[in-house]
PyMOL Python script that loads the backbone (N, CA, C, O; Angstrom):
from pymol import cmd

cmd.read_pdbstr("""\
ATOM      1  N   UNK A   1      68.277  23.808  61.034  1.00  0.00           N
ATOM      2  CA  UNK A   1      68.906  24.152  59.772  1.00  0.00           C
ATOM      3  C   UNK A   1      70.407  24.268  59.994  1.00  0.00           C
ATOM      4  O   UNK A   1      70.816  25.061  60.841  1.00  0.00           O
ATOM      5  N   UNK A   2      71.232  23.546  59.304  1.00  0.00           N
ATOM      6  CA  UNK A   2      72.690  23.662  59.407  1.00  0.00           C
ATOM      7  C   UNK A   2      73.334  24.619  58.009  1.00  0.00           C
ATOM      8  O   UNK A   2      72.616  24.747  57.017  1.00  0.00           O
ATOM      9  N   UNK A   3      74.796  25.284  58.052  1.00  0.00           N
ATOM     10  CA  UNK A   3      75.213  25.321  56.881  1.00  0.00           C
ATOM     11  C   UNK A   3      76.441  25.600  56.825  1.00  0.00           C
ATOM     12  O   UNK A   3      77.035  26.419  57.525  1.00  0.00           O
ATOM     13  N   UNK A   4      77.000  24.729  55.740  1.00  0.00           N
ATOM     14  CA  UNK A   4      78.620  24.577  55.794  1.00  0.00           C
ATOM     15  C   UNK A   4      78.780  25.617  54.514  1.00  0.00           C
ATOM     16  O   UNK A   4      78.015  25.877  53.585  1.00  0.00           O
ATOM     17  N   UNK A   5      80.453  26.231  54.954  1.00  0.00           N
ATOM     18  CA  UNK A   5      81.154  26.760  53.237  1.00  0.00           C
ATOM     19  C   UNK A   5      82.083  25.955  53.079  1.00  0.00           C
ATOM     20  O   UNK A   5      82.894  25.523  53.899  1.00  0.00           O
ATOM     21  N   UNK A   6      81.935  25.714  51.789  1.00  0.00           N
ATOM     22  CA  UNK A   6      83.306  24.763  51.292  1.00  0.00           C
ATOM     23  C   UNK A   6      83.855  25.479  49.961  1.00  0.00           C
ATOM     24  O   UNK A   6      83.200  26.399  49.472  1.00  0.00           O
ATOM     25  N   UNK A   7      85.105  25.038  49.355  1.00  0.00           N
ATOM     26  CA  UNK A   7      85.474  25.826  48.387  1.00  0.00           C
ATOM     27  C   UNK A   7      85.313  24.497  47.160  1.00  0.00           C
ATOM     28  O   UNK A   7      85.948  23.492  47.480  1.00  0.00           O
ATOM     29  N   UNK A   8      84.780  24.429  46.231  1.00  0.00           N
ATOM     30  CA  UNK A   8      85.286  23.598  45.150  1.00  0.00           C
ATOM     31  C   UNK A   8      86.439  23.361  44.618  1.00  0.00           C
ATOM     32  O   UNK A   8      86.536  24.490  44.137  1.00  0.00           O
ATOM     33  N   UNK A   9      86.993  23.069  44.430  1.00  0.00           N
ATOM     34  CA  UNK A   9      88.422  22.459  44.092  1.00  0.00           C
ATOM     35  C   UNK A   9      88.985  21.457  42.906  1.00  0.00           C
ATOM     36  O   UNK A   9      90.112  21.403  42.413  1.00  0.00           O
ATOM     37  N   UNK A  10      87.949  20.779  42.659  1.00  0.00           N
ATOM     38  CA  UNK A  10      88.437  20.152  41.342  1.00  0.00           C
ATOM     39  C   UNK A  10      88.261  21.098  39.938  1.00  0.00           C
ATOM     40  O   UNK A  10      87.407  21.984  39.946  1.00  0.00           O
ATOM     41  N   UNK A  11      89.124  20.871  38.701  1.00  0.00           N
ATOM     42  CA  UNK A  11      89.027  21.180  37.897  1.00  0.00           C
ATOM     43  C   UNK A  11      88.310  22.050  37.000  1.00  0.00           C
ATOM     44  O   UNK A  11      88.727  23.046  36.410  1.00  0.00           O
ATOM     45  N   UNK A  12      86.938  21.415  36.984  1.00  0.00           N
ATOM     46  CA  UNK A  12      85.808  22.011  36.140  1.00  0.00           C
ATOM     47  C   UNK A  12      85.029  22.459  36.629  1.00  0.00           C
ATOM     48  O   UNK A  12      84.165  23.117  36.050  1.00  0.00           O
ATOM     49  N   UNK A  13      85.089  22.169  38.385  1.00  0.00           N
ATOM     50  CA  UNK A  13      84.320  23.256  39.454  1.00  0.00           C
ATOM     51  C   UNK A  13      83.041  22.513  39.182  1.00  0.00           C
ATOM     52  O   UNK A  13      83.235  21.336  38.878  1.00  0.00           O
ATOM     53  N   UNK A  14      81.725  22.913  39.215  1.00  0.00           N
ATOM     54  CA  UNK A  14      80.570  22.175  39.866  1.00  0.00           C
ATOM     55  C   UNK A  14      79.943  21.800  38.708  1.00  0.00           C
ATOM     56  O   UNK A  14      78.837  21.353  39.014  1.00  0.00           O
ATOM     57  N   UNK A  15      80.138  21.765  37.399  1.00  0.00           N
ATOM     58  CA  UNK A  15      79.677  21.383  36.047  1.00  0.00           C
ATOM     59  C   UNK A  15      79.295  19.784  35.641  1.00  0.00           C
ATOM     60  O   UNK A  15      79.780  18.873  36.313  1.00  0.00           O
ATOM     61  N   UNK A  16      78.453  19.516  34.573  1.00  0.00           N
ATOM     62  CA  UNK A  16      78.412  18.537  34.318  1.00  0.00           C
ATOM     63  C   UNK A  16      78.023  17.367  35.299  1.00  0.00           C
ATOM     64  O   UNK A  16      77.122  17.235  36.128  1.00  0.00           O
ATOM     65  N   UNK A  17      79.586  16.175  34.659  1.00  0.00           N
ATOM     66  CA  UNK A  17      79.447  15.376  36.262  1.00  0.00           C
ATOM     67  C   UNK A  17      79.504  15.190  37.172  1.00  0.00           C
ATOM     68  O   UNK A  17      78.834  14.361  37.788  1.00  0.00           O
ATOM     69  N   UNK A  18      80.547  16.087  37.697  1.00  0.00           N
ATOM     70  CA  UNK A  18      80.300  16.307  39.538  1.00  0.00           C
ATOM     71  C   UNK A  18      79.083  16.998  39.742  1.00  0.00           C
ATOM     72  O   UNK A  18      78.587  16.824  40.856  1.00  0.00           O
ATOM     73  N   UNK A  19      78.198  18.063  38.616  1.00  0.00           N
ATOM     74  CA  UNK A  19      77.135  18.314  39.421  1.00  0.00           C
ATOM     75  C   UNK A  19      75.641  17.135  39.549  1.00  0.00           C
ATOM     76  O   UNK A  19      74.560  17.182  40.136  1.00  0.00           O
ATOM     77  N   UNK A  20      76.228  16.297  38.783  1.00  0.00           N
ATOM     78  CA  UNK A  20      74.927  15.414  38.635  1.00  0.00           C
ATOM     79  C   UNK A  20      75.283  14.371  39.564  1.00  0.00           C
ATOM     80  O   UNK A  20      74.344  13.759  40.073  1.00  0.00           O
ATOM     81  N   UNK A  21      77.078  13.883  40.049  1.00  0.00           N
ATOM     82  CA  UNK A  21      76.848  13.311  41.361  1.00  0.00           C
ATOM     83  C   UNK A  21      76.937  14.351  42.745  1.00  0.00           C
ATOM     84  O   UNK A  21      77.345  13.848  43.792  1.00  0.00           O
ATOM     85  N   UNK A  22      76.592  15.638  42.726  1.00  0.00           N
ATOM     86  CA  UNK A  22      76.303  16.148  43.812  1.00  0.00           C
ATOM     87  C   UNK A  22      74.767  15.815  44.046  1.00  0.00           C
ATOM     88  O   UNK A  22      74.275  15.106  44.923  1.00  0.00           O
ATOM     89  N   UNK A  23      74.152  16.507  43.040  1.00  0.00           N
ATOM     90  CA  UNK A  23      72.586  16.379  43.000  1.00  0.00           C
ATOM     91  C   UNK A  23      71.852  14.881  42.943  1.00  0.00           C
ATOM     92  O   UNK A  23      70.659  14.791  43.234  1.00  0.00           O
ATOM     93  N   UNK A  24      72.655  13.671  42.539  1.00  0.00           N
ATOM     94  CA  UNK A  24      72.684  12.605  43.026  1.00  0.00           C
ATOM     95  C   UNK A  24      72.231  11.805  44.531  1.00  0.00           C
ATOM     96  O   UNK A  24      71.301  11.160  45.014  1.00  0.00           O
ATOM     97  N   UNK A  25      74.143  12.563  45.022  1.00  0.00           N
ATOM     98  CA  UNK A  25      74.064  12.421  46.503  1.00  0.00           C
ATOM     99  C   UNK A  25      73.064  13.292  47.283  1.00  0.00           C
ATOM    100  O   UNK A  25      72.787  12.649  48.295  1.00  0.00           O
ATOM    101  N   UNK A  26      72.306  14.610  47.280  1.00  0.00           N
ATOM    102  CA  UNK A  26      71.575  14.883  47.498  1.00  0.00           C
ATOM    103  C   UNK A  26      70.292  14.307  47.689  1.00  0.00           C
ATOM    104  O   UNK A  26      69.574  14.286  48.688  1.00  0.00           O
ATOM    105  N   UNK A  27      70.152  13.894  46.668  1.00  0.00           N
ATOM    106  CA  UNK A  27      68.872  13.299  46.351  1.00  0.00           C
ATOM    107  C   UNK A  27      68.423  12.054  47.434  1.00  0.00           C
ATOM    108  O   UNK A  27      67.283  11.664  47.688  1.00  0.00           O
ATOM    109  N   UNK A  28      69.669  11.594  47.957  1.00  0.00           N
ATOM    110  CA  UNK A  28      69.501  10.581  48.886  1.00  0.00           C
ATOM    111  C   UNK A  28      68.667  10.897  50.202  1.00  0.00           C
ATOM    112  O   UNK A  28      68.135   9.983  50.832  1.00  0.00           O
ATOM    113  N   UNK A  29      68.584  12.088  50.550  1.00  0.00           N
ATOM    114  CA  UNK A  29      68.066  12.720  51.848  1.00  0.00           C
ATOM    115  C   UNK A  29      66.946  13.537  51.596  1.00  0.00           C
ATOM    116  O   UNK A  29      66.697  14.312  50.673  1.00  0.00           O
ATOM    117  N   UNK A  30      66.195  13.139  52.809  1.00  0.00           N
ATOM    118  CA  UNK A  30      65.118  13.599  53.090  1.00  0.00           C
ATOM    119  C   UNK A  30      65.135  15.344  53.070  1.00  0.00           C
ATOM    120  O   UNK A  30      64.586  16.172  52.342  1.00  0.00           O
ATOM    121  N   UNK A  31      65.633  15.398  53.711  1.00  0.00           N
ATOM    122  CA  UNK A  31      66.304  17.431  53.909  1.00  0.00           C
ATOM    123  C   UNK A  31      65.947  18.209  52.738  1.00  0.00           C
ATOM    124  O   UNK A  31      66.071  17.921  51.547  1.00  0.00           O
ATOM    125  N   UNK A  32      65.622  18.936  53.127  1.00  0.00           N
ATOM    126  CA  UNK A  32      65.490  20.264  52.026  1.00  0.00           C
ATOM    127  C   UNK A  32      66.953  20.508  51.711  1.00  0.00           C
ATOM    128  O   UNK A  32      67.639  20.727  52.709  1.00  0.00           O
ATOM    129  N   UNK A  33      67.647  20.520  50.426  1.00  0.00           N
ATOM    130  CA  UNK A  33      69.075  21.069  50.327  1.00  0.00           C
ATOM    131  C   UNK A  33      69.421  22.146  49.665  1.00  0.00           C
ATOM    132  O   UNK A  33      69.553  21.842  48.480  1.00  0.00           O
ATOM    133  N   UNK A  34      69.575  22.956  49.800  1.00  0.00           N
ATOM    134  CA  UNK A  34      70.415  24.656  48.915  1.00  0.00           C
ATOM    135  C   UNK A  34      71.618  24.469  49.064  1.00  0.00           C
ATOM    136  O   UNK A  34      72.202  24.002  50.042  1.00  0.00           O
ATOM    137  N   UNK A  35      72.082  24.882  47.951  1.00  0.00           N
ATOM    138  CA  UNK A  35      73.501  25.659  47.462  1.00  0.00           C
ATOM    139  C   UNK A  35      73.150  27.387  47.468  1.00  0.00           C
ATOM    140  O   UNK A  35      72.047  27.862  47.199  1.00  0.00           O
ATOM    141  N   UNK A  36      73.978  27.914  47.720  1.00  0.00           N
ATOM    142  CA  UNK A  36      74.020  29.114  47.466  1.00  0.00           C
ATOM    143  C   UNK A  36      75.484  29.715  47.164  1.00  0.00           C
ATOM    144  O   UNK A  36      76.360  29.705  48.029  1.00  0.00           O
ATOM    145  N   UNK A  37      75.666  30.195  45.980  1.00  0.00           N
ATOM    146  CA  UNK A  37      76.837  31.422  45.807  1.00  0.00           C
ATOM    147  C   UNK A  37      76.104  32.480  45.381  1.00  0.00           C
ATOM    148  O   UNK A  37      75.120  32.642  44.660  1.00  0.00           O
ATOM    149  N   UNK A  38      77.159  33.448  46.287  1.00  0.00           N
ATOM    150  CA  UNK A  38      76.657  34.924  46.231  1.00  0.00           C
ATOM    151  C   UNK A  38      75.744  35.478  46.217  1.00  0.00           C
ATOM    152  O   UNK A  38      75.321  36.182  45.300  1.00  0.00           O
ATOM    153  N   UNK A  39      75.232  35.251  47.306  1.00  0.00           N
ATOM    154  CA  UNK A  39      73.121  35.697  47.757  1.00  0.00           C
ATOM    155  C   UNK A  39      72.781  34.744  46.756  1.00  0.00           C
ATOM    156  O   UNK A  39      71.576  34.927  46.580  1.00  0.00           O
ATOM    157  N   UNK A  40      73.178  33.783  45.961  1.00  0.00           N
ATOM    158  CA  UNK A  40      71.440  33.380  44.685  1.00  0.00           C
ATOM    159  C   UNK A  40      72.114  31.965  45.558  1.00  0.00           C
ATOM    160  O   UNK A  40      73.256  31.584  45.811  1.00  0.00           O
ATOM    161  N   UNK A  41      70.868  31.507  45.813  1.00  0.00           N
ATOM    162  CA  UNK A  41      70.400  29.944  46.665  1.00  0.00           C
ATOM    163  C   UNK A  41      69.197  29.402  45.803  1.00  0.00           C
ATOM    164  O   UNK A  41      68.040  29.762  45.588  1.00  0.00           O
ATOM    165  N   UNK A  42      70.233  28.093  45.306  1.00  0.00           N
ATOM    166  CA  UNK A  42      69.279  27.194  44.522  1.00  0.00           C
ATOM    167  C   UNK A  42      68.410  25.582  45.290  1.00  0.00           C
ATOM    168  O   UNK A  42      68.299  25.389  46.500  1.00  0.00           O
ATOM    169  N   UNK A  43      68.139  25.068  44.695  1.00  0.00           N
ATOM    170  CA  UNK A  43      67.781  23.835  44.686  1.00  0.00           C
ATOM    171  C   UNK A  43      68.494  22.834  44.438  1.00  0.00           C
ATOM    172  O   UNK A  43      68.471  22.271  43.343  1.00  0.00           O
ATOM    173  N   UNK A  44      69.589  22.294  45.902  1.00  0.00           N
ATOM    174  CA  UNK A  44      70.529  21.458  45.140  1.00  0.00           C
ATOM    175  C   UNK A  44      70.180  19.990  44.851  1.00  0.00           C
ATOM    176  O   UNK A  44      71.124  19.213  45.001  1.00  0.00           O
ATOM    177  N   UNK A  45      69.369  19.622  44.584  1.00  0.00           N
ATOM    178  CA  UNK A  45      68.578  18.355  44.051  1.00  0.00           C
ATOM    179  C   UNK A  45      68.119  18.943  42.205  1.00  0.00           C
ATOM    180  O   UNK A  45      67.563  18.138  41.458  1.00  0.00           O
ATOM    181  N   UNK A  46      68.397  20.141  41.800  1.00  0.00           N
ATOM    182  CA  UNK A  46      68.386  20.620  40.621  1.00  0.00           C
ATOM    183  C   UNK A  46      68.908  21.014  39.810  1.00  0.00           C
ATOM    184  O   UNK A  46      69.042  22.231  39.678  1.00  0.00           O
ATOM    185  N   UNK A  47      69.482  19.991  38.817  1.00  0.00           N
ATOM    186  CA  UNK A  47      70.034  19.861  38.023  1.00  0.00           C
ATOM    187  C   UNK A  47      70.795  21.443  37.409  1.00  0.00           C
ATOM    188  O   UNK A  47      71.983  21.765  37.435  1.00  0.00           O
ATOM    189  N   UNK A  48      69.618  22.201  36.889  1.00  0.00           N
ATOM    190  CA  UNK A  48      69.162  23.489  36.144  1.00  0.00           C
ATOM    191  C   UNK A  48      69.803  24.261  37.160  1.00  0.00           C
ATOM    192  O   UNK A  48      70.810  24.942  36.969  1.00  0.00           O
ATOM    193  N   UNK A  49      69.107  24.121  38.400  1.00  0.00           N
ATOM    194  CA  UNK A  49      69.492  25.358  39.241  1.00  0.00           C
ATOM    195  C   UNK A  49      71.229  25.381  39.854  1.00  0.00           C
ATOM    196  O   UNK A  49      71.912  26.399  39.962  1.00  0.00           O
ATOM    197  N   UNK A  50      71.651  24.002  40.185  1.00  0.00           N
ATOM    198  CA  UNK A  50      72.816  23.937  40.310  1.00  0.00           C
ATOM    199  C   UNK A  50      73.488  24.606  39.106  1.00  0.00           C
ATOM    200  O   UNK A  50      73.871  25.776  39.121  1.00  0.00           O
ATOM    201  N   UNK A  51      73.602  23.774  38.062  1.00  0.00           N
ATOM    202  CA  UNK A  51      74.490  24.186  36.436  1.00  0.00           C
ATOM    203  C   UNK A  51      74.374  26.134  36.774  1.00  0.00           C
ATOM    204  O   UNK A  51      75.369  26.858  36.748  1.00  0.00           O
ATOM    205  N   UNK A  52      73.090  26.586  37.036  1.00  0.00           N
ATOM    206  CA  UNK A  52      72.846  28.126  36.411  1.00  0.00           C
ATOM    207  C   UNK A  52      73.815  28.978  37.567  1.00  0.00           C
ATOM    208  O   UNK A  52      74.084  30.161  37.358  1.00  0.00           O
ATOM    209  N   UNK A  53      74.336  28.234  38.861  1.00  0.00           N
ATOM    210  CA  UNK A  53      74.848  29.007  39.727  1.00  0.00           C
ATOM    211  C   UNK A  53      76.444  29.700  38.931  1.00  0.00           C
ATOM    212  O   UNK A  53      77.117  30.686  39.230  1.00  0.00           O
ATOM    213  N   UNK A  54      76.587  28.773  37.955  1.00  0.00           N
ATOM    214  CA  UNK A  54      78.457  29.156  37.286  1.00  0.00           C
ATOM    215  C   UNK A  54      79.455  28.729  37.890  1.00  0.00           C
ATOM    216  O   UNK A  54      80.533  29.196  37.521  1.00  0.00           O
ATOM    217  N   UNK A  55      79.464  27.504  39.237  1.00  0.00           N
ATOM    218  CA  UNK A  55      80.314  27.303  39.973  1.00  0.00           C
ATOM    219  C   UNK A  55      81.775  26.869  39.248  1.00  0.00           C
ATOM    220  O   UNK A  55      81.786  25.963  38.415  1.00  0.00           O
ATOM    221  N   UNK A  56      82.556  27.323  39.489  1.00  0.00           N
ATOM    222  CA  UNK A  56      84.123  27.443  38.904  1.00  0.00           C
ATOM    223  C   UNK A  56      84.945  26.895  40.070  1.00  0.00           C
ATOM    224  O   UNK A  56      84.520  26.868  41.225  1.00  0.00           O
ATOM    225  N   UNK A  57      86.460  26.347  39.595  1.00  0.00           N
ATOM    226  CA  UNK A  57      87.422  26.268  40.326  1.00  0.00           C
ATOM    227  C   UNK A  57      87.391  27.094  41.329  1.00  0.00           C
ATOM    228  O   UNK A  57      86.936  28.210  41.078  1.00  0.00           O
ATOM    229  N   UNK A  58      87.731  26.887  42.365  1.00  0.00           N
ATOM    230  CA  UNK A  58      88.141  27.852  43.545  1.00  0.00           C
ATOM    231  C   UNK A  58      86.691  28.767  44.441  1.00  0.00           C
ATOM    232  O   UNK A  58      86.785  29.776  45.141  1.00  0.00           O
ATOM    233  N   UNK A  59      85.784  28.192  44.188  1.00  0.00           N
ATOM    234  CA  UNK A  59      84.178  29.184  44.436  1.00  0.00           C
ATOM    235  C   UNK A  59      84.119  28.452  46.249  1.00  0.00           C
ATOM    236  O   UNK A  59      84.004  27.291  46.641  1.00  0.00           O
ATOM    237  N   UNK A  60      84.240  29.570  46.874  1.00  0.00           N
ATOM    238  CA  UNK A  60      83.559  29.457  47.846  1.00  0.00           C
ATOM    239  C   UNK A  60      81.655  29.075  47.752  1.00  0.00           C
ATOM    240  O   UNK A  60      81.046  29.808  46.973  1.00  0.00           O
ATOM    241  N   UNK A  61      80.986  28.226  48.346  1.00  0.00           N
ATOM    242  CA  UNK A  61      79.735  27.994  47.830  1.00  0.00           C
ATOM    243  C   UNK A  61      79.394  27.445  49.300  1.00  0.00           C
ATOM    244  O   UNK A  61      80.273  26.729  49.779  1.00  0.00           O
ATOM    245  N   UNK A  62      78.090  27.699  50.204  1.00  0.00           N
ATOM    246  CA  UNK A  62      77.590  27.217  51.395  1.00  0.00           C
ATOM    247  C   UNK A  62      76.266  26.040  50.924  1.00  0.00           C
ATOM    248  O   UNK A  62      75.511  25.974  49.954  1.00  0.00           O
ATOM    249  N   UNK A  63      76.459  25.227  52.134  1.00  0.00           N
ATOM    250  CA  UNK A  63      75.549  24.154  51.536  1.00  0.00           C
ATOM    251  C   UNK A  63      74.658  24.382  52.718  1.00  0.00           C
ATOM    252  O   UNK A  63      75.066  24.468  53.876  1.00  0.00           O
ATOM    253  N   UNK A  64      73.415  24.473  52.338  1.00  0.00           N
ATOM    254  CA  UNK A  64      72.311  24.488  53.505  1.00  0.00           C
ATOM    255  C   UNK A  64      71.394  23.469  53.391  1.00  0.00           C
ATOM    256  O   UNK A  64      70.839  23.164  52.335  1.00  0.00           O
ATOM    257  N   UNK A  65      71.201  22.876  54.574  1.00  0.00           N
ATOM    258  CA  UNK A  65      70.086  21.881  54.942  1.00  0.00           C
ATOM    259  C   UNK A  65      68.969  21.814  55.978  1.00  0.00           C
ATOM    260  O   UNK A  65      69.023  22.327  57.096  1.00  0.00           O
ATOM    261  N   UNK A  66      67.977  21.139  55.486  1.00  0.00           N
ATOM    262  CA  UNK A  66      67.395  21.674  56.907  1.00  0.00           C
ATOM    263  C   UNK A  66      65.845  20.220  56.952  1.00  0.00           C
ATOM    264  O   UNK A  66      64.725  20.383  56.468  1.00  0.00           O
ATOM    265  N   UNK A  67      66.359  18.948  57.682  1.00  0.00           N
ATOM    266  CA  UNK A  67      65.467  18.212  58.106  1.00  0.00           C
ATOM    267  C   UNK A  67      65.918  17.293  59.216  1.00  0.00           C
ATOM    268  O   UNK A  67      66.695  17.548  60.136  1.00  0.00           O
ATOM    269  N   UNK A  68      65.194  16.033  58.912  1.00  0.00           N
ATOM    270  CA  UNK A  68      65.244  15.483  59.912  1.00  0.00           C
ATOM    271  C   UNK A  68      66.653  14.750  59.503  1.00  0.00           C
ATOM    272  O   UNK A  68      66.938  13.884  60.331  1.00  0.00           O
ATOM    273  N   UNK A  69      67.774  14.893  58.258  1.00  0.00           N
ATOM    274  CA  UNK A  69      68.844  14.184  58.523  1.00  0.00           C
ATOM    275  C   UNK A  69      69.722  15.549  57.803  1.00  0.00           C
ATOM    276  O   UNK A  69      70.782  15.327  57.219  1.00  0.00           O
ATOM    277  N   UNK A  70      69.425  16.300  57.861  1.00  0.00           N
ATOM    278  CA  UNK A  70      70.576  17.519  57.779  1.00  0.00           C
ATOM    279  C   UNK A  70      71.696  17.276  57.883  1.00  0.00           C
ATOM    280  O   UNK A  70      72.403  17.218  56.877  1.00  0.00           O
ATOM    281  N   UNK A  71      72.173  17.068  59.082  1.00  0.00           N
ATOM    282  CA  UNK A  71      73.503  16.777  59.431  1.00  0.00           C
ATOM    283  C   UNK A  71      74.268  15.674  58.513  1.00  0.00           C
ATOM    284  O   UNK A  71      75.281  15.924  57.859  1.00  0.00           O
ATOM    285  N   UNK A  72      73.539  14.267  58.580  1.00  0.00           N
ATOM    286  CA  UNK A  72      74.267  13.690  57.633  1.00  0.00           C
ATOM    287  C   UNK A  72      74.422  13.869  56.082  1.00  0.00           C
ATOM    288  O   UNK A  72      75.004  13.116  55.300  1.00  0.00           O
ATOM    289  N   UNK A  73      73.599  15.333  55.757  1.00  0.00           N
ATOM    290  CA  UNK A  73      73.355  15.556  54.204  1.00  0.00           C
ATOM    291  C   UNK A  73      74.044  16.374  54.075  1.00  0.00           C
ATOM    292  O   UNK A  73      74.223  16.626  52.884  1.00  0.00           O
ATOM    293  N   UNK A  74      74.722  17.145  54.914  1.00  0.00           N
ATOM    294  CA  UNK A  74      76.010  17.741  54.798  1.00  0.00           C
ATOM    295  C   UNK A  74      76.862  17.399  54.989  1.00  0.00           C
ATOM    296  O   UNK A  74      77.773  17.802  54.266  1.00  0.00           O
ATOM    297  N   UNK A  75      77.162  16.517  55.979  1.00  0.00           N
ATOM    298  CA  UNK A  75      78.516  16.139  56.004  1.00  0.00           C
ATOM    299  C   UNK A  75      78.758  15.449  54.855  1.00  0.00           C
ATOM    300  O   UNK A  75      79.710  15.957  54.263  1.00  0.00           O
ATOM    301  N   UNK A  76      78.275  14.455  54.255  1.00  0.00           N
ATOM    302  CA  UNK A  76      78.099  13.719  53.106  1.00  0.00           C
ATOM    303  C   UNK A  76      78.150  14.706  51.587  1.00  0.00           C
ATOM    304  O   UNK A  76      78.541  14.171  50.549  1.00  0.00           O
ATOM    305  N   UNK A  77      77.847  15.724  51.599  1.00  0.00           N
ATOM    306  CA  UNK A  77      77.950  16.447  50.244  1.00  0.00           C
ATOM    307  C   UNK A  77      79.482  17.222  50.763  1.00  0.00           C
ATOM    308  O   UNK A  77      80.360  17.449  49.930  1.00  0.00           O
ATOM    309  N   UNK A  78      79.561  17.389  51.446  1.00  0.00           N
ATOM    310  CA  UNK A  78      81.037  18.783  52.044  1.00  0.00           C
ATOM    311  C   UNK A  78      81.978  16.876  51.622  1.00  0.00           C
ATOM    312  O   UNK A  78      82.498  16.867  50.506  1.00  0.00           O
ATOM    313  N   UNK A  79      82.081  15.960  52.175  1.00  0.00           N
ATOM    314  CA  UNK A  79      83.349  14.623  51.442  1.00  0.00           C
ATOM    315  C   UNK A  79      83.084  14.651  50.496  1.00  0.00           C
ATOM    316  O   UNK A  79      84.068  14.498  49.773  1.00  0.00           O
ATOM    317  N   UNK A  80      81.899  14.817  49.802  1.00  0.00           N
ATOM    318  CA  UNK A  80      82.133  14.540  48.041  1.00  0.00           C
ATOM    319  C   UNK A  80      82.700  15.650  47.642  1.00  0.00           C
ATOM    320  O   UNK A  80      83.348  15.585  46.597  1.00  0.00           O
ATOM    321  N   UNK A  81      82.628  16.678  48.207  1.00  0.00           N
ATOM    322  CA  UNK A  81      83.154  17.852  47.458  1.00  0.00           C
ATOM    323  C   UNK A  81      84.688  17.988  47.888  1.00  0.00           C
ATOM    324  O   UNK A  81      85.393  17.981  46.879  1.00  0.00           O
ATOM    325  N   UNK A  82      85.405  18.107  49.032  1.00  0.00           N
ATOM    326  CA  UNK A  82      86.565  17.731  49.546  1.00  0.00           C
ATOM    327  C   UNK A  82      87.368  16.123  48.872  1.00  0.00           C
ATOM    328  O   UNK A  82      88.536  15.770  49.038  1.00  0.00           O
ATOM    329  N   UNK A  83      86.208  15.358  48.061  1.00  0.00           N
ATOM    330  CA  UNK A  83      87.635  14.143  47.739  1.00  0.00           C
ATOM    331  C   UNK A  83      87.093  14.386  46.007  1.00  0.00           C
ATOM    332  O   UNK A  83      86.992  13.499  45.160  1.00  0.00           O
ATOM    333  N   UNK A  84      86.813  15.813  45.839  1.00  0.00           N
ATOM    334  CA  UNK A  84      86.926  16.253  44.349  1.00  0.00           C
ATOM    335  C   UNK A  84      85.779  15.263  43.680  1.00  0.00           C
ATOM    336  O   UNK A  84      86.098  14.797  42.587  1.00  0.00           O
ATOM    337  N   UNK A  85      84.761  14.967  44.089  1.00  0.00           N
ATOM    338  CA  UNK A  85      84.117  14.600  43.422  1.00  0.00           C
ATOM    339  C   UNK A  85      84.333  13.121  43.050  1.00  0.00           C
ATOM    340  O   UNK A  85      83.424  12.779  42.294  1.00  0.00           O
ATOM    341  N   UNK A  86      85.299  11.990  43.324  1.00  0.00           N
ATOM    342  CA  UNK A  86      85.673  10.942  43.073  1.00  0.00           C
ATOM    343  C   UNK A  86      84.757   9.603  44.107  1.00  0.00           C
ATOM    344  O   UNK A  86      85.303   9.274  45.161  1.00  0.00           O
ATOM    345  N   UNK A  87      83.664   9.049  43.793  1.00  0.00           N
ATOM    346  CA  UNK A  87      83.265   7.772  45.000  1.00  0.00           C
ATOM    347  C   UNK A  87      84.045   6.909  45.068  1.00  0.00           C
ATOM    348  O   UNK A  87      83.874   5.982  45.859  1.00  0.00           O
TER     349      UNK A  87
END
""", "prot")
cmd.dss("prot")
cmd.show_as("cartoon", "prot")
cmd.util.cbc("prot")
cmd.orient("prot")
């Protein structure tokens, strides 16, 4: 199990369309994936559960993974989130 903190940084923070290409890029990997802010850890392959976290400009938020490609399912969500959400 790995887990990175990253801060969000673009604009509208984890809403909408950056959260549907986070949960996107997620979706690509095998790994179990969580988000978590502030003790509540969701389902980041979930739409619902991502949106309900409130992620805002500036949110510290840890990404946890945990399979057989973990590593590349984080490093890969921590660049989408570091180049603001832009492919």
């Amino acid at each position: 199990m790995l887990t990175k903190e990253v801060t969000i940084n673009n604009q509208v923070g984890l809403h909408a369309r950056p959260a549907t290409f986070f949960i996107q890029k997620a979706n690509e990997f095998k790994s179990n994936i969580w988000i978590e802010k502030d003790d509540r850890k969701v389902n980041a392959k979930s739409l619902l559960g991502v949106l309900s976290l409130g992620i805002v400009k500036g949110t510290a938020v840890k990404i946890i993974a945990d399979g057989s490609d973990e590593k590349d399912a984080i490093n890969t969500l921590e660049n989408l989130i570091l180049s603001d959400f832009t492919e």
